[in-house]
N, C-alpha and C positions, 0 to 999 in steps of 0.2 A: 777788446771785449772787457769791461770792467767787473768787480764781483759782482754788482748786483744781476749782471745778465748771468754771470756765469750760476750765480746762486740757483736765478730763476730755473735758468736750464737742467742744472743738480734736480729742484725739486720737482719740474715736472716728468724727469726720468723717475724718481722714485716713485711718484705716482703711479706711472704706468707700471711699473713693475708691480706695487703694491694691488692695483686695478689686475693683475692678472693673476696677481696669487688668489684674489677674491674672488675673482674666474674659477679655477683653479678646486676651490674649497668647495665655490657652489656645485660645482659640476661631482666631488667628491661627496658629498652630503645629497644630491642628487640619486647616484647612482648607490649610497646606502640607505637612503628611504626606500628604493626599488629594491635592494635585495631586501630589507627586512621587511615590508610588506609582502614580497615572495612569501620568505619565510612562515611569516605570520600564516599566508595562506593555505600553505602546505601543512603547517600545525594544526589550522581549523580541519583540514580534509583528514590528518589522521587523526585526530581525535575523534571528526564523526566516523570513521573506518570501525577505531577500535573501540568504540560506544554501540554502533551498528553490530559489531561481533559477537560484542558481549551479550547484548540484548538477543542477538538468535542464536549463541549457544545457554541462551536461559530459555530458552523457550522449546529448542529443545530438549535438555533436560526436563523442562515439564512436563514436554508432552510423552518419553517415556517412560516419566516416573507415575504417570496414570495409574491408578487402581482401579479400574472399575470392573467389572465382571463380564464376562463373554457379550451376554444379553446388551449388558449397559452398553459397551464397545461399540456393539452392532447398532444401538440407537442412535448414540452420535455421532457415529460415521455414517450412519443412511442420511441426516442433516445437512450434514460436511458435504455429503457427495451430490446431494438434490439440488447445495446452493451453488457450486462449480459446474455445473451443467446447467442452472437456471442463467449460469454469467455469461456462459459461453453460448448459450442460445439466443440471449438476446445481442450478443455483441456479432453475430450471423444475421439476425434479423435486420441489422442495422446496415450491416455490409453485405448483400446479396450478391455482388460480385466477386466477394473474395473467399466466398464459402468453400469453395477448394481446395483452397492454398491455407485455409485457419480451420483444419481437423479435428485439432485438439483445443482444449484450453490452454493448454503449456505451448502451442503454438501460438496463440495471442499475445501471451505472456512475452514470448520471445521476442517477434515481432512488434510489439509496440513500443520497446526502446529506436527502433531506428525510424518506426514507419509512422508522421504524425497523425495523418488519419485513423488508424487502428489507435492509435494510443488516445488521441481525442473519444473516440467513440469507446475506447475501454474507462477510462473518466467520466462518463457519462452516465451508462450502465450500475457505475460502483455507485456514482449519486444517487440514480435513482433507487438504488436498491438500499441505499441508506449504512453503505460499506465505507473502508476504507483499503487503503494499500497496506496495512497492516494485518485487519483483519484478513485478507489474501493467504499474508503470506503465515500467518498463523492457522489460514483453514489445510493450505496446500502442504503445511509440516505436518500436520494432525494426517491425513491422507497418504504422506508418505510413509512416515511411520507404522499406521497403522494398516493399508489397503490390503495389503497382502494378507490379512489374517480376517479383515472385520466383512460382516455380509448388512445385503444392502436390506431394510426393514421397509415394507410398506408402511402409508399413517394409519393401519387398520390393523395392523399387528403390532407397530409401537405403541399406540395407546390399549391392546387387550395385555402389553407387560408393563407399561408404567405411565402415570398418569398427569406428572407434573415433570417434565424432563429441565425443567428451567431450575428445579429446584436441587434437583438431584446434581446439576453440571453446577449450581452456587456452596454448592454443599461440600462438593468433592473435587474439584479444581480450583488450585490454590492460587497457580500465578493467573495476577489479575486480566495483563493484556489475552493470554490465551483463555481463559473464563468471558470477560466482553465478548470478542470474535466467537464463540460458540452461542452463546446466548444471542448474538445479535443474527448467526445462521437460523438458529429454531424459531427467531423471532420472524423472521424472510417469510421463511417456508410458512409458517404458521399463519402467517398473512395472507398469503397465497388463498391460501385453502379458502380459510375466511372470504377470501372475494369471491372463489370458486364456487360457495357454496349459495354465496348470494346473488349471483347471479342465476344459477341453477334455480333458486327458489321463486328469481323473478322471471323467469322464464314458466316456471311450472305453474304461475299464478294466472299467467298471459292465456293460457292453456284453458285452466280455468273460466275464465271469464265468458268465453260465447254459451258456453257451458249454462251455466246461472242465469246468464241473459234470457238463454230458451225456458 
């Protein structure tokens, strides 16, 4: 064997060694892009953790740093509570077979993290009603807070104590996200009625009619 084979042989051993360290690295630099993307990941979920925290223990301190007065209380809890039982009534109409088993609205609630049909048709509902999952959980902290004390107001007894409630809940509810979610409950209900009342009207006109004919 003369040097130059011998050489050759030298250098295609060090090759291969050097091809394996590169192996070696890749597979090292591999397995720390996978932890630090891990990482990464687990820092986005706690930061939204402790951003989500934050945000509902601000909200609850809003809601019982409230001032408002017995009467007022009662107003915008009768609101609060007409639009959690307008949600839960249409998320029943929608589900006619599961009306049993979803009593409550905090049973929806429950149930539509695991179950996607309840959770589809509770997505639904919040569209059409022009909600969000925040405003939810800003109606259902206002509800908690306050149920035990506040009573429910007819709209014929809220409007003989106060006559712009939109303005009263802008005026005196400071954090914003719970002020939207309140204004956009009175906004619900208020709607309601409005169709409520027009259809009534076109019904009583229907009435009318053979009426005048004669």
């Amino acid at each position: 064997m003369n040097n130059e084979t011998t050489t050759l042989i030298s250098l295609q051993k060090a090759m291969k060694r050097l091809d394996h360290k590169l192996q070696a690295l890749k597979a090292q630099f591999k397995q720390l892009d996978f932890t630090k993307d891990n990482l990464t990941q687990k820092f986005e979920h706690h930061s939204k953790m402790m951003a989500s925290q934050a945000a509902q223990d601000e909200l609850w301190t809003a809601v019982l740093a409230l001032k408002f007065t017995s009467m007022e209380l009662n107003i915008v809890y009768s609101y609060v509570i007409e639009v959690l039982i307008c949600l839960h009534t249409h998320v029943l109409e929608k589900l006619p077979d599961l009306v049993s088993g979803l009593p409550t609205l905090a049973s929806v609630l429950r149930r539509k993290v695991k179950n996607k049909c309840i959770r589809v048709v509770w997505e639904s509902v919040l569209e059409e009603c022009g909600l969000q999952e925040s405003d939810i959980t800003a109606l259902c902290t206002f509800f908690i807070a306050h149920g035990n004390k506040a009573e429910h107001y007819s709209a014929k007894v809220r409007q003989m104590y106060i006559r712009d409630v939109t303005f009263m809940i802008t005026n005196m509810v400071k954090n914003q996200a719970l002020q939207d979610s309140l204004l956009r409950a009175v906004q619900l209900i208020e709607k309601g009625k409005a169709v409520k009342a027009s259809e009534e009207q076109r019904s009583s006109l229907k009435e009318l009619i053979p009426t005048v004919k004669n």
